[in-house]
N, C-alpha and C positions, 0 to 999 in steps of 0.2 A: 872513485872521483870521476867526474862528467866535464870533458874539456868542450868548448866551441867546438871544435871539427870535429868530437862524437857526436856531438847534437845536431850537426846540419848536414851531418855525412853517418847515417846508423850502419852497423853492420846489414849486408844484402845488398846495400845503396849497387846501383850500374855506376861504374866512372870511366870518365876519360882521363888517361896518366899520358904526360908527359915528361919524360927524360931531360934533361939538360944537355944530354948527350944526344949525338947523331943517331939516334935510334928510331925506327918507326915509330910511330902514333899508338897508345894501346886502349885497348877498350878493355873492361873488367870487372869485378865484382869484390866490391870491399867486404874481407872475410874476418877482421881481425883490428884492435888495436893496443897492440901490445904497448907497454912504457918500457921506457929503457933508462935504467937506474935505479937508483936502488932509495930514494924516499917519496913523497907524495908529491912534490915536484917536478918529475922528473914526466919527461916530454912523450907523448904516444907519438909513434910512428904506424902512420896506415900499411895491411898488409894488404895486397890484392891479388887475385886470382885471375890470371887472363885467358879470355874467353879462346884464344884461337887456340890456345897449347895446354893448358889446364894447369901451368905453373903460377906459383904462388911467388912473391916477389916484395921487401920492404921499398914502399914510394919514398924515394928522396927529392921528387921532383916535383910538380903541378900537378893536385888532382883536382877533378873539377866533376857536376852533377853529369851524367850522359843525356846530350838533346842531338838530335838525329843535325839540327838548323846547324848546330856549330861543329858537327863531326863534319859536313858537307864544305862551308866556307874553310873548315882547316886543311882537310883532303887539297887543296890548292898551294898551301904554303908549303914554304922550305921547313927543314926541323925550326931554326934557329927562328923565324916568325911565328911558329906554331907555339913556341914556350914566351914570347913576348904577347903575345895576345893573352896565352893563357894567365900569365903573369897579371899580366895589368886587368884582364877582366876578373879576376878573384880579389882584388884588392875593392875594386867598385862595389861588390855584391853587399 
């Protein structure tokens, strides 16, 4: 079964993840969309690979397509504007 965010985010996709937490900013490579649960229901959680360290990690936070323009404007912000941007710009798309 084919949810939205497999179809607009395929495995390979580049992403930008962001945390909800005080963490750096990550760039990465969506490797995976496993579901969690046990009927056809039940919600995929994206798995991603990050580029700097080679670990693989389930996104509980913002992921969004990788564009060089908006790694640039984010590299500026605190964490806590970098997931308010990210937030409300995925809702717009």
């Amino acid at each position: 079964m084919s949810t939205r965010n497999e179809t607009n985010y395929p495995i390979g996709s580049r992403v930008i993840v962001r945390s909800n937490n005080d963490e750096p900013l990550m760039i990465g490579e969506l490797v995976e969309w496993p579901a969690f649960g046990s009927n056809e229901a039940s919600t995929p959680i994206p798995v991603v690979k990050d580029e700097e360290n080679g670990e693989k990690f389930f996104c509980m936070g913002v992921m969004r397509h990788y564009d060089e323009k908006l790694i640039t404007a984010l590299d500026k912000l605190t964490p806590a504007e970098q997931w308010n941007v990210l937030a409300e710009f995925g809702h717009k798309r």
